[in-house]
Each structure stands twice: as structure tokens, then as C-alpha cells.
C-alpha positions in Angstrom: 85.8 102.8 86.5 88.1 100.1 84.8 86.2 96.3 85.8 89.0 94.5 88.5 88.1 90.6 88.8 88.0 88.8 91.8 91.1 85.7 92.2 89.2 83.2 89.8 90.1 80.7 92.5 87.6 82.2 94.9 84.7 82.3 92.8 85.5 78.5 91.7 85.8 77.2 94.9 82.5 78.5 96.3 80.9 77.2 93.3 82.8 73.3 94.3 80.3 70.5 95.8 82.7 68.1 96.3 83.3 67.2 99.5 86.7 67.6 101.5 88.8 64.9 104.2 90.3 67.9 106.3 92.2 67.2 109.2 93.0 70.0 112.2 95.9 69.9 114.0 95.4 71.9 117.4 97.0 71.7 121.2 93.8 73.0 122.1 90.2 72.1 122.0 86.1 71.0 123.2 85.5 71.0 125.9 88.5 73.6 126.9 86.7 77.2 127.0 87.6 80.5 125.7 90.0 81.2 122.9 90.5 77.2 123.1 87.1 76.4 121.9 87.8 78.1 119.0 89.0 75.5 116.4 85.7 73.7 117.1 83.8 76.5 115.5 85.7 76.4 112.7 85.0 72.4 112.5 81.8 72.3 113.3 81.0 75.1 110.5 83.1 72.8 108.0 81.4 69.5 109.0 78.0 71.7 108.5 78.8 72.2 105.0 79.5 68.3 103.8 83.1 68.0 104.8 84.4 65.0 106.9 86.8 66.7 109.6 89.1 65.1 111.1 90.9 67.2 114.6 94.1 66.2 116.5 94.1 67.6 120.1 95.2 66.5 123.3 93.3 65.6 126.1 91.5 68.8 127.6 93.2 70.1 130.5 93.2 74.3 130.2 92.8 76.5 132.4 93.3 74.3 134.9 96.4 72.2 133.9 94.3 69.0 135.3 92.5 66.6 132.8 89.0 68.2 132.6 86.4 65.6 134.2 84.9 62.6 132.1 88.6 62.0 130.4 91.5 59.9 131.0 94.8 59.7 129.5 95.4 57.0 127.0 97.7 56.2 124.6 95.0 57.2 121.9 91.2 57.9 122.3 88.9 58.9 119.8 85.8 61.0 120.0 83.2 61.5 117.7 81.9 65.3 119.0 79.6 67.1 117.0 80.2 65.5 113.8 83.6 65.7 113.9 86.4 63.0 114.9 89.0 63.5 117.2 92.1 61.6 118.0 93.5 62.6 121.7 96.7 62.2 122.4 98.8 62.3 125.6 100.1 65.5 127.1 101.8 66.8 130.3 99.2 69.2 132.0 100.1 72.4 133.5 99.2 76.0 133.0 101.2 77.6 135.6 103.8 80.3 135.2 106.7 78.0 135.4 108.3 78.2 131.7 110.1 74.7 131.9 106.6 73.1 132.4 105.1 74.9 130.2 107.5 74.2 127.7 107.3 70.4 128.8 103.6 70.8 128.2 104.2 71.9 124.2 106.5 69.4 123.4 104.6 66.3 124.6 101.7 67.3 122.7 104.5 67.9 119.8 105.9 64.5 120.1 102.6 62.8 120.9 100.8 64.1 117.8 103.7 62.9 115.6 104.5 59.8 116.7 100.6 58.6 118.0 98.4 61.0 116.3 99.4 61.8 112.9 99.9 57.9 111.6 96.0 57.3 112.9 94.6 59.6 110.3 93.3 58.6 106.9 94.7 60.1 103.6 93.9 63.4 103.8 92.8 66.4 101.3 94.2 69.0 103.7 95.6 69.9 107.2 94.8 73.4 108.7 97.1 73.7 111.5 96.5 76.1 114.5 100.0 76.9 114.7 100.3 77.9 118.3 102.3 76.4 120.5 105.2 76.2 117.9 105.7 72.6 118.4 102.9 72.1 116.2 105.4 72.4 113.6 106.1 68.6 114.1 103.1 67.0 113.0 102.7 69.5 110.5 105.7 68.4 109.3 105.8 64.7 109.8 102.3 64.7 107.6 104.3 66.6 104.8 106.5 64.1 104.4 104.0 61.3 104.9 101.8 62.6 102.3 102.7 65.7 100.7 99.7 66.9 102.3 98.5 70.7 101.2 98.9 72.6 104.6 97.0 76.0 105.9 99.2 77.1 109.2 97.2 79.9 111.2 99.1 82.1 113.2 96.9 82.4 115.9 99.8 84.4 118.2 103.9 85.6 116.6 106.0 83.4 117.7 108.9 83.1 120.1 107.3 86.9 120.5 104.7 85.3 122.5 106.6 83.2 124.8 108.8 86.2 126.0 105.5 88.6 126.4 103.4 86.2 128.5 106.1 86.1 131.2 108.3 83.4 130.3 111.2 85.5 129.7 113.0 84.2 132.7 114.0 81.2 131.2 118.2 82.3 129.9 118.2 79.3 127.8 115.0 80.7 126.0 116.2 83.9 125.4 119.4 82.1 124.1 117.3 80.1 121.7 114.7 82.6 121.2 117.0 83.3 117.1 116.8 79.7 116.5 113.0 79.4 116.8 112.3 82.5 114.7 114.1 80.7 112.0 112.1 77.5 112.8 109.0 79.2 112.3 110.2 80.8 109.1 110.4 77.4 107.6 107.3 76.6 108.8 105.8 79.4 107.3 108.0 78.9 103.7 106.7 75.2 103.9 102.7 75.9 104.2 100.8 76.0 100.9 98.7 79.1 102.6 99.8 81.5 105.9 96.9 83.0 107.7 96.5 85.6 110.1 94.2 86.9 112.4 94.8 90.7 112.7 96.1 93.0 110.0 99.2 94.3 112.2 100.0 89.8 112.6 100.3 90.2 108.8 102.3 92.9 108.5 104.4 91.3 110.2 105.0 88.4 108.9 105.3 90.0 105.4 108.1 92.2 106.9 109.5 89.0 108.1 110.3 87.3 104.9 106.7 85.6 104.7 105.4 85.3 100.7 103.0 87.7 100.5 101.2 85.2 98.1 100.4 82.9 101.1 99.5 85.5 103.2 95.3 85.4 103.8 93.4 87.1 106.1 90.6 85.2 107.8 90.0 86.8 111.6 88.6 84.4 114.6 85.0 84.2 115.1 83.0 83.9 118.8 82.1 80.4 120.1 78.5 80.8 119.1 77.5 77.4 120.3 77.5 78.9 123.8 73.9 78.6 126.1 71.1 80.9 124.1 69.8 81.3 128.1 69.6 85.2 127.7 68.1 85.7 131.5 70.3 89.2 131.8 67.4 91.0 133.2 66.7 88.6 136.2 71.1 88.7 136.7 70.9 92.1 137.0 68.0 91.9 139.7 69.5 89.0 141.4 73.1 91.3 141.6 70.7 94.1 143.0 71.8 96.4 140.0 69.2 99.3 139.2 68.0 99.6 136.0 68.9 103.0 135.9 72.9 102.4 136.1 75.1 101.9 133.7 76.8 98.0 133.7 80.2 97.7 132.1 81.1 93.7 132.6 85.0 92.6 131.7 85.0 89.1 131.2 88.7 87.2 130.7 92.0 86.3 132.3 92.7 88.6 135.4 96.8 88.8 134.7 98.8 91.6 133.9 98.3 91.7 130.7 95.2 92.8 130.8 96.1 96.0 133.0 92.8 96.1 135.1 94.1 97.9 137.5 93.7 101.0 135.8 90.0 100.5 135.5 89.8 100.0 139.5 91.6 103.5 139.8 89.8 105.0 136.8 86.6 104.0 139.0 87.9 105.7 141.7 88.1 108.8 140.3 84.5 108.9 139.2 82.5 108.1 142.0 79.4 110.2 141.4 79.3 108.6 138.1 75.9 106.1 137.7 78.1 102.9 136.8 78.1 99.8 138.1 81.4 97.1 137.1 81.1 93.6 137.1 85.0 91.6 136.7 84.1 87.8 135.6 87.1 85.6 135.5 90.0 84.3 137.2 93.8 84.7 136.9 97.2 85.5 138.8 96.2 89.0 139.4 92.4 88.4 140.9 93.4 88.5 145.0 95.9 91.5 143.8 92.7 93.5 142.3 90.4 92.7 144.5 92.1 93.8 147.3 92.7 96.9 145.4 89.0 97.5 144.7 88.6 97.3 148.8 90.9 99.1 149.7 89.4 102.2 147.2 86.2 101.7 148.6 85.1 100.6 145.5 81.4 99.0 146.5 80.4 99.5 143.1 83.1 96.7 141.6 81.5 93.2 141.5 84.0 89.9 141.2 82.2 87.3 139.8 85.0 84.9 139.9 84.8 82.7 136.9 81.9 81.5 135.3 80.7 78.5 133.4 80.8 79.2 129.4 77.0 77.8 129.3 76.2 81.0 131.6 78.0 83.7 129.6 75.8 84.6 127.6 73.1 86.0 130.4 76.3 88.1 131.8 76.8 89.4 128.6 72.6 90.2 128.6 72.8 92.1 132.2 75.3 94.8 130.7 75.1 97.7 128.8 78.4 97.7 127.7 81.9 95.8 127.9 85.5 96.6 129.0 88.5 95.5 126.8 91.8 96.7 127.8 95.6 95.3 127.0 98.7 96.6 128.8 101.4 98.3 126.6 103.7 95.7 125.2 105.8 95.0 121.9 102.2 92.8 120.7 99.7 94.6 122.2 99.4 97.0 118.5 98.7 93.7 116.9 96.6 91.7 119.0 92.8 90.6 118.4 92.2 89.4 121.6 89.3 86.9 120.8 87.0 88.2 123.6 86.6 91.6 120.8 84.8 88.9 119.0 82.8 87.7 121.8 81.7 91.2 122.7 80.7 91.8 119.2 78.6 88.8 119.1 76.6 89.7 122.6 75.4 93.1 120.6 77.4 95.1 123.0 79.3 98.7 122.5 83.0 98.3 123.5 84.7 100.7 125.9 88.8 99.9 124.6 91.5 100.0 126.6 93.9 99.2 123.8 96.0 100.4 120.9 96.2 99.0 117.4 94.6 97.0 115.7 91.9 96.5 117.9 91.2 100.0 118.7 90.8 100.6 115.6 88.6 98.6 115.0 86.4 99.6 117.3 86.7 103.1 116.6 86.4 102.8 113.3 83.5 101.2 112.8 81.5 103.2 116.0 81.5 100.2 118.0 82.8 101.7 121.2 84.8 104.5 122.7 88.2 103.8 122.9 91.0 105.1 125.8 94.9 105.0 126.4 95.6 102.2 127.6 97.5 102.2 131.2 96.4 106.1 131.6 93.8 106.3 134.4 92.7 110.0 133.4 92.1 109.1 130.1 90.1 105.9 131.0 88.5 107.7 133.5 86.8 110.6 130.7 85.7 107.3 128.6 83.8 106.4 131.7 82.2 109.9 131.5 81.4 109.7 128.3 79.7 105.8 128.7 77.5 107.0 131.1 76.5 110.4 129.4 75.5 108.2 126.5 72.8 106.6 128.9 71.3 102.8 128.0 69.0 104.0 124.8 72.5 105.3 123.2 74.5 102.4 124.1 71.9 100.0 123.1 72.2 101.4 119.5 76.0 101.3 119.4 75.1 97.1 120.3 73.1 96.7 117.6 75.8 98.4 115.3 78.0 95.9 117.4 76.0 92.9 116.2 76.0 93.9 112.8 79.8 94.0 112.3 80.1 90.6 113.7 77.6 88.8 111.5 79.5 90.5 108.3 83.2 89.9 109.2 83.4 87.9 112.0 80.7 85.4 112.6 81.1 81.5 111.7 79.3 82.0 108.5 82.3 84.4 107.1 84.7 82.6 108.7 83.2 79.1 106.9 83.2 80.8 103.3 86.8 82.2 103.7 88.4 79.0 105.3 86.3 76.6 102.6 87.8 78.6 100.1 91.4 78.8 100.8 91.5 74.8 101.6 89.9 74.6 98.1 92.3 76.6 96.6 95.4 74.6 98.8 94.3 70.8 97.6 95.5 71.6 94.3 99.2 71.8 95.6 100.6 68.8 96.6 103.9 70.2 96.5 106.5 67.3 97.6 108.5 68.4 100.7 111.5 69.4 99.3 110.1 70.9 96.8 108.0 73.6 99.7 111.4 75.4 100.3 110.2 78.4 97.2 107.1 79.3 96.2 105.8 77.7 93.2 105.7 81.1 90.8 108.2 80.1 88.3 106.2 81.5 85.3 105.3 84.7 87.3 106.7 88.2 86.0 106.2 91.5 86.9 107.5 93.5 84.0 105.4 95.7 81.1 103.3 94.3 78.7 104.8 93.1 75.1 103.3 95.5 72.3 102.9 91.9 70.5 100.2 90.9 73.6 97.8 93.4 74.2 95.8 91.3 71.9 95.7 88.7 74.0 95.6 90.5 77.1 92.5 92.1 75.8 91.2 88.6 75.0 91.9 87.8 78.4 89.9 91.1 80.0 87.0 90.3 77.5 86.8 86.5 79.0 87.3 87.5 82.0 84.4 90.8 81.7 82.2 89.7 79.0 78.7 91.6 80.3 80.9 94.4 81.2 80.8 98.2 79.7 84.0 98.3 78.2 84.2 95.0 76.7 81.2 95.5 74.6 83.0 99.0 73.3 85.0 96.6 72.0 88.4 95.3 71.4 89.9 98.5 69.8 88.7 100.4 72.9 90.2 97.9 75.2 94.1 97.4 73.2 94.0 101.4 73.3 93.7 101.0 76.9 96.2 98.6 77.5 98.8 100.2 75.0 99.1 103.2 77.5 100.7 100.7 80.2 103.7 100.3 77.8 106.3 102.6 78.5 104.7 104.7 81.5 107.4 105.3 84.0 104.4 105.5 86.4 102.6 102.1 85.1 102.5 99.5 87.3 101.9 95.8 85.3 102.3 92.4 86.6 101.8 89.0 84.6 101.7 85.7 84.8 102.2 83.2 81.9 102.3 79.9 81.2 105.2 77.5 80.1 104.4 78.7 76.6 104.9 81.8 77.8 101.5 83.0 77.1 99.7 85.4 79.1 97.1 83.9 81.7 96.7 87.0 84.2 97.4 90.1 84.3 96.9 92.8 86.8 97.4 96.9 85.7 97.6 100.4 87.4 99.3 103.7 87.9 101.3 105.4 90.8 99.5 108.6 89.0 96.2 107.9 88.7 95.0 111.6 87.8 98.2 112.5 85.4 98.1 108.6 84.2 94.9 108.7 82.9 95.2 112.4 81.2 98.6 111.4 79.6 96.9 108.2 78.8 94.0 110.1 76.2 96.8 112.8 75.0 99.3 109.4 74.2 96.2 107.4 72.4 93.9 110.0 71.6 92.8 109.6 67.7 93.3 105.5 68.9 90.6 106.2 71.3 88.1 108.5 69.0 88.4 105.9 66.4 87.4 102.8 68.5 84.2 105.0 70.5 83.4 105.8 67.1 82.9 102.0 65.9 81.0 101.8 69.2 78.9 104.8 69.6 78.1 103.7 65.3 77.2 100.2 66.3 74.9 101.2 69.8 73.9 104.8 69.8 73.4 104.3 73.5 77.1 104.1 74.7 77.4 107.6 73.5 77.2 109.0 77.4 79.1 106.4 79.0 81.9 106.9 76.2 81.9 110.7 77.6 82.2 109.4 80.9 85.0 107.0 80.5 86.9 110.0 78.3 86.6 112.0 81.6 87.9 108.8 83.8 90.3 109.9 86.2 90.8 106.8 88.6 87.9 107.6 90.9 90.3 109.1 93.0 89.1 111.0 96.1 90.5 114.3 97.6 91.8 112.8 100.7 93.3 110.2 99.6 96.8 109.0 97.2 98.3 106.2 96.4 98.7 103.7 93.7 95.6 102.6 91.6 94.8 99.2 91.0 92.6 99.7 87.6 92.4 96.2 86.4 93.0 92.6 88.0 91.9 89.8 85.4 92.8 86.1 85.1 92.4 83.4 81.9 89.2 81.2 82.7 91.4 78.2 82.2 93.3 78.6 85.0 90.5 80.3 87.5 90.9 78.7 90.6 94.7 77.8 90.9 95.8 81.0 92.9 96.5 83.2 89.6 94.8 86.3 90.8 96.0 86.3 94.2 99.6 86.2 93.5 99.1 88.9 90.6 97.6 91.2 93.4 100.3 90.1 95.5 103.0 90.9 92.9 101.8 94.4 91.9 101.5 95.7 95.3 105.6 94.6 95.6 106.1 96.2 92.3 104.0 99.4 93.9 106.3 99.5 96.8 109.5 98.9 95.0 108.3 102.2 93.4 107.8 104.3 96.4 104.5 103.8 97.3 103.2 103.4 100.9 99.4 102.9 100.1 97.5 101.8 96.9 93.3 101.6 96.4 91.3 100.2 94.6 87.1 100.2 93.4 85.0 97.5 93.0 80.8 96.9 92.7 79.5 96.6 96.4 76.2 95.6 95.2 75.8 91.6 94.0 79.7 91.6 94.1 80.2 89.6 97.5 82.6 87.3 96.2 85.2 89.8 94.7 85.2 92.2 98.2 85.7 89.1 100.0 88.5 88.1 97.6 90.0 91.5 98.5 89.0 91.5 102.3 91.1 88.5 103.0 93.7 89.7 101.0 94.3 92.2 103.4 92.8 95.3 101.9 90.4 97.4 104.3 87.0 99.1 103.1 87.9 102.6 103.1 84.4 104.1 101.8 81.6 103.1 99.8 80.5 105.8 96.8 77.6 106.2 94.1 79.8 106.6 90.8 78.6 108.8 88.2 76.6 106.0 86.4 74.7 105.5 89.6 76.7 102.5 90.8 77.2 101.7 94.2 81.3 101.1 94.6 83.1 100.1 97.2 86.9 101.9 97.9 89.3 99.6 99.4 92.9 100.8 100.8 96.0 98.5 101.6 98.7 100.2 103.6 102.0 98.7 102.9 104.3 97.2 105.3 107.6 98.7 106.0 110.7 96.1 104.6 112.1 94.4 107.6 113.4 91.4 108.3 113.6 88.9 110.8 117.4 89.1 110.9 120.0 89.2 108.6 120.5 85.3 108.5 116.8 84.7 108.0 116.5 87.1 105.1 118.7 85.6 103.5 117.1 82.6 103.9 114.2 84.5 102.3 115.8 85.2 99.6 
């Protein structure tokens, strides 16, 4: 295996003490529940680690659309909650289906945060920006120009996408407008120092949109884990007068169409011998429709709940054995995390899917769950079967597998260590405003390496990999390697360099892995006898490993092809500036520019955690973890390449 380095950036910033001023912009936040709470995990877990947080947010009035009790609108209140200090600002509330008030509803928080909000904050070191409703876009924006503040915008749902899907489409005048505000977020997008996304499908997206793939980071929403620790499931379950020996499956969340449950009620139908007992928590447009529907069926074993208090979720999620997720078929529902997976995940409880996409993948992939069509009843109806042939023992293990996945990708730990970083990495920019229009990657190439360089791009892998195997071969060893890139019509090579025009990163691999690397020893053959000789002379040791690396093919397993990324490698000097990321970025566009529609890499899985997250929220997926022939434990990781789409014509060339 050739060593691959992690973006120096991330291992920097982890290693940075210094405390940050960070401000969140959001519509949304504490005390609101559900996917609203959500930016308070992420500043709670920022505050927790030495960073003064600052949050802009309205005055709480989700689901409702009535200020929540214990607030009152003012021209400005602040709020110091949980360490963290929030500005309000005033709003028109409503949450009904009406699209002009809902509308209305954005743009006051818009024009309220910019004109109220935004001068009340101090001099900031960064703004992360929960860019949903779109009129965030104004204090982001207005803070830009104010300060030339660094800015992370999340893209917590695609928008004007989402306003047309959640049942808004009746508005004429927003279908009329719907091209102008998919170039309005474009800009938005070209103007943040760093684009983040919450499900891989989101990304591909926005990539196939127009969106830099060198701002593109992966960082996926965590549960609210600050919710009541009261686990009293078993005395719920008593109290509901479910036996022990049924099967519970609880759906918790909106009851609107979106969610589809009406399926479920008819998948239930069908099984009516099964041992299963359905508890529906929540509230929503649809809830008289459904339950109606769960009468009329006969339906006695389908329990509404109505909606419950957030303090008392977490003993509903303790009385089941397992948890329904479902999403109706619709032009997002591939790419949507809804944020109760998260939620599920947390409460140690198997998944029975509804869905397509991303999600479903998910939790099939990772044996989370059992997954069905969504919107087919029969096919719903045989993942009921199958829940309750697993029986309680069986599902309890799928939870524990549940909880396990959450605590290593999802959980407010992960999501601390990847946000931390990637605001680290953004204070360095203070890129004026007008200046945000391109990215800054003026010095970056992606082109072969100069036969008068290798030198230094060996200098560079030896800095970079100084305890490594093939730096102590040595530097012939290394230059023979790097000489084989030069001239390969299947090499692929990207490098940066500095104004000098010296090289400070540099990233290699091969379309061909197998015939590469065979070509590769034919091309530099007496090169490469003559270096292992030096080596094998100066540490008799080497000798196997030497053998090894002869044999190398790229680690390349049966079942899968696809470019290889052999080496990724950036100048000390200039670790923590974004280097390596835009050199992983830039190869895989080189990689598709040559045909390619998948590319993998391999990296250390053991006392490497750094690097595979480096990679994880770059938006590269563990495929499979192997022991290498040196007895190393190595983790696989795939990226699938997005198709190349755009917006529209108008906004790719604005891309351009």
C-alpha cells in the first residue's frame, strides 16, 4: 500500500487550543422541539469545548406559529441559555399551510436579523449559517460585508426544491420565481468559505449544480441528546396495557403526507394475526384523516398518542422494540435524512424504513433495520412479517448495533470534532466580498508532474511520511515511484504550488490500478532493483516488505473498479490551509474528466482516526475494512461520482 495523508488542515486544527468567537445564524431554535432544536446541539457541543458562541434566532414559535410561553416579542432580547448567547429578534408567527404567510414568516426573520440582529454581535471569528429558510441569505450576507467574516452555510434542506415539495406549490408567483431563487442560492453557496451537507445524495447535488467541490464537507445532523434520561419504557408499556410478549413498533413525527402513514394503517390491516402492537406519536394535517382510517379498519391494535412533550420521548422510545420511518415518493425523498433516523439511532432501536435513498441505505447497509418500498402496502406488509419473526431478543441486538452507529458517525461528539474543524480551517479566509465570487485556487494545477520535481515531491512525501515504510527505503525508491506518473495516459496527478511555483501538495493515482502498477515495474525496473538494493544493503530487514511492495497491485479487490487514489501528501508549511482537501477534490474531477464513475482508496483503520475522518467528510463512504499482507488493518473507502448537471444553463455559466 502506497501511505495517503490526511488534509494537513484537519490534523492542525484538532491539535488548536485557541479559543473561537463563533456566531450561528438560525430561524430556528431552544426551546422549539424536533429538527429545530438542533442547532443547539451543535452550540452547546462548541461552547463545551472553550468556544464563546454566539446564536441569532427568532423568538420560538414552531409548531405552533404562536410565541412559545415565557417569551414576548421585542425589538431585541438576549438570552444567555446553556452557555451560549442569543440575540432574538422579531418574526411573524405562523406554520400553517398558507404559502404567503409562510413566506411572510421567512422574510421577517430575514429582515429582522439584518437590520436588528447582525449589528448587535461582536467581531466575530466565524458565522455557521443554518441556511434554511433561504432568507438567511441576508444576514449572511450583510455580516460579509460588515466584516469579511469566514462563513460555513449548512444546507440543512435544497432549496426552492423544498418549498414546492412541502405543499407550497400553489403559489403562481413562486413557481414564476422559483429560477431566480436557484440562482440566489448559487451565490450563496459561491460566497461561503465552506458548503456543508447533511446527506450524501444533498451533495451530489449541489456538486452537479455548479457548487466547488472544494467547499463541499460532509458533516450529518446528530439527535438532541439533551432530551429527559427518564427511561420508564417498561411501566409505558404497562400503563398502555401492551404485553410483553408483542412486538411495539412506535413512529414518532409530523402526521402529513409526507410521511405516507397511510400505508402502514393498511399494511396493518393485512396482517392481523401478526403479534404487533403500533403506537403513532405526533400531530400534523393528516392525524383526524389517519385516525379515522385506523377505525374504520378495525385497527384496535393502532395507538395515537397525539403529541408528546420532548422531556417524555425518551420513555416512548424505551417501550418499543423497534421504530417506523417512512417518506412518500417525491423528487427529495432519495436524498433526504430525515433527522428522526438520527433520533432512532440514538434510542438503540432497529429501524423498519419506509424509504428510498439515502436513508435506506443507510439502514440497510449497516444492519440497522429492514427496509420496504415505500407507498407499497404488500411490501410493507412482508417487513412487518419479518419484524415480528425476528422476535424482541433479535431486535434488541439490531438496537444495540443501532446505538453503535450513532455514537461513531452521528452523535454530538462527531459532529463537535467535524464542525470544530472545518471553522478552524474557515477563519483563515477572510476573503473580502467581492473577492468570494471564485474560489481562492489560483496556484492550483492538475496536470503531470515536471521530470525536474520529483525531487521535491519526494521531499514533500518524506515530510509528509517520515516513520513510514517507503520513506525509510529511501529517496531513490520513492523518485522511481513518482517517475512512473509522468507520461501514463492512465496516471491521474494533481498539484498545488506556490507563487514560486514550487510544489506544496500533491495527490497521485491510476484509472488502472492492476496494469498501472505492472507497467509501472516493467517502465522503472533496473531504477527500482537498484534503490531496494541500497535499502535491503543498509537494513537487511526490509528485504520482505521490498518483495511485497514489488508484488503491489493497488489492493484492489475483485468486486470492485475504479480509480485508485495511491498517494495524497501535503508540505508541512502549509498543513492546515485547505491544501489537501482541494487536491482530493481536484483529482477526483481530473478522475471523472477521464471516464471514471467511482474511485477508492486505503488507508490505516487502526490509530488513524483523524485521516478516515478527513475522508468521511469528504464524502467518501467505508466500503470494507481488510488485514493487508503485512498484517495491517486497512480501511477501503469508495466515492461514487456525481453525474455533470447543472442548475440551468444560465447558472452554469455563472459557474463557470
Amino acid at each position: 500500500m502506497i501511505e495517503s495523508t490526511l488534509d494537513a488542515g484537519i490534523k492542525s486544527q484538532h491539535n488548536e487550543t485557541n479559543p473561537m468567537r463563533i456566531g450561528i445564524f438560525t430561524q430556528w431554535y431552544d426551546p422549539e422541539p424536533g429538527p429545530a432544536a438542533l442547532m443547539g446541539v451543535l452550540a452547546r457541543e462548541l461552547v463545551a469545548r472553550g468556544h464563546d458562541v454566539y446564536v441569532l434566532t427568532g423568538f420560538p414559535n414552531y409548531p405552533s406559529g404562536r410565541i412559545a410561553p415565557g417569551y414576548r416579542q421585542r425589538i431585541v432580547h438576549r438570552e444567555l441559555k446553556d452557555g451560549v448567547r442569543v440575540t432574538r429578534v422579531p418574526i411573524y408567527p405562523s406554520h400553517n399551510g398558507s404559502a404567503f404567510k409562510r413566506l411572510i414568516n421567512y422574510v421577517s426573520f430575514g429582515v429582522s436579523a439584518t437590520l436588528l440582529g447582525v449589528p448587535r454581535l461582536p467581531k466575530l471569528d466565524a458565522v455557521w449559517v443554518n441556511f434554511s429558510p433561504i432568507t438567511l441569505s441576508m444576514p449572511l450576507r450583510w455580516q460579509q460585508l460588515r466584516s469579511s467574516t469566514p462563513t460555513v452555510c449548512e444546507v440543512a434542506d435544497l432549496w426552492p426544491d423544498t418549498l414546492l415539495v412541502a405543499g407550497l406549490n400553489g403559489s403562481k408567483l413562486l413557481a414564476r420565481a422559483s429560477r431566480f431563487l436557484k440562482r440566489w442560492c448559487f451565490s450563496v453557496y459561491r460566497a461561503a468559505d465552506a458548503v456543508v451537507y447533511i446527506s450524501p445524495g444533498v451533495g451530489n447535488v449541489l456538486e452537479s449544480r455548479g457548487v466547488n467541490p472544494a467547499r463541499l464537507h460532509y458533516i450529518p445532523k446528530p439527535a438532541n441528546e439533551q432530551r429527559s434520561s427518564d427511561t420508564d419504557g417498561g411501566d409505558l408499556r404497562a400503563s398502555l396495557g401492551l404485553p410483553k410478549n408483542r412486538i411495539v413498533l412506535l413512529y414518532a413525527g409530523a402526521l402529513g403526507e409526507a410521511q405516507g402513514l397511510d400505508t402502514l394503517i393498511d399494511a396493518c390491516a393485512l396482517r392481523p394475526d401478526l403479534p404487533l402492537e403500533v403506537l403513532i406519536a405526533g400531530s400534523g394535517v393528516d392525524e383526524e384523516s389517519l385516525r379515522r382510517k385506523a377505525v374504520e379498519l378495525g385497527r384496535s391494535n393502532i395507538t395515537f398518542l397525539g403529541r408528546i412533550d420532548e422531556t417524555k420521548m425518551r420513555s416512548l422510545y424505551e417501550a418499543a422494540d423497534a421504530c417506523y420511518l417512512s417518506l412518500s415518493a417525491h423528487v427529495l425523498s432519495k436524498i433526504t435524512m430525515p433527522s428522526k433516523t438520527q433520533a432512532i439511532l440514538y434510542s438503540g432501536k432497529p429501524v423498519l424504513c419506509a424509504a428510498e435513498g439515502d436513508v435506506a441505505e443507510l439502514i440497510e447497509g449497516q444492519g440497522v433495520g429492514l427496509t420496504a418500498d415505500p407507498g407499497d402496502v404488500m411490501s410493507i406488509a412482508a417487513a412487518l412479517d419479518e419484524l415480528c419473526g425476528l422476535g424482541r431478543t433479535a431486535l434488541a441486538a439490531m438496537g444495540e448495533r443501532a446505538a453503535a452507529l450513532y455514537e461513531e458517525e452521528f452523535s454530538a461528539r462527531r459532529l463537535g470534532d467535524r464542525a470544530e474543524g472545518l471553522l478552524r480551517e474557515v477563519t483563515g479566509a477572510h476573503r473580502p466580498l467581492w473577492h468570494r465570487r471564485t474560489p481562492a485556487l489560483s496556484r492550483f494545477s492538475v496536470n503531470e508532474i515536471a521530470p525536474n520535481e520529483v525531487s521535491r515531491v519526494v521531499a514533500l512525501h518524506r515530510q509528509a511520511f517520515p516513520d513510514f515504510f517507503l520513506s525509510r527505503l529511501g529517496a531513490p525508491f520513492l523518485a522511481e515511484f513518482y517517475r512512473g506518473f509522468i507520461g501514463d495516459p492512465t496516471a491521474i496527478v494533481a498539484v498545488e504550488r506556490d507563487a514560486a511555483g514550487a510544489a506544496i501538495g500533491i495527490a497521485v493515482g491510476t484509472i488502472q490500478p492492476d496494469s498501472f502498477f505492472r507497467r509501472l515495474l516493467k517502465k522503472r525496473l533496473l531504477g527500482f532493483l537498484l534503490a531496494s538494493a541500497r535499502a535491503a544493503i543498509r537494513d537487511p530487514r526490509t528485504i520482505p516488505r521490498l518483495l511485497g511492495a514489488v508484488r503491489y497491485r493497488g489492493d484492489v479487490p475483485d468486486a470492485l473498479s475504479g480509480a485508485l487514489l495511491s498517494s495524497i501528501n501535503v508540505d508541512p508549511v502549509v498543513q492546515g490551509t485547505g491544501v489537501g482537501r482541494r487536491l482530493l477534490q481536484s483529482w477526483i474531477e481530473r478522475a471523472r474528466e477521464m471516464g471514471v464513475q467511482r474511485a477508492f482508496l486505503t488507508t490505516d483503520a487502526v490509530d488513524n482516526q483523524r485521516t478516515n475522518d478527513f475522508y468521511a467528510t469528504s464524502g467518501w463512504v467505508l466500503h470494507d475494512v481488510f488485514t493487508n499482507r503485512n498484517g495491517r488493518k486497512m480501511n477501503r473507502y469508495v466515492r461514487e461520482f456525481a453525474p455533470n448537471e447543472s442548475w440551468n444553463e444560465e447558472v452554469s455559466e455563472d459557474a463557470r
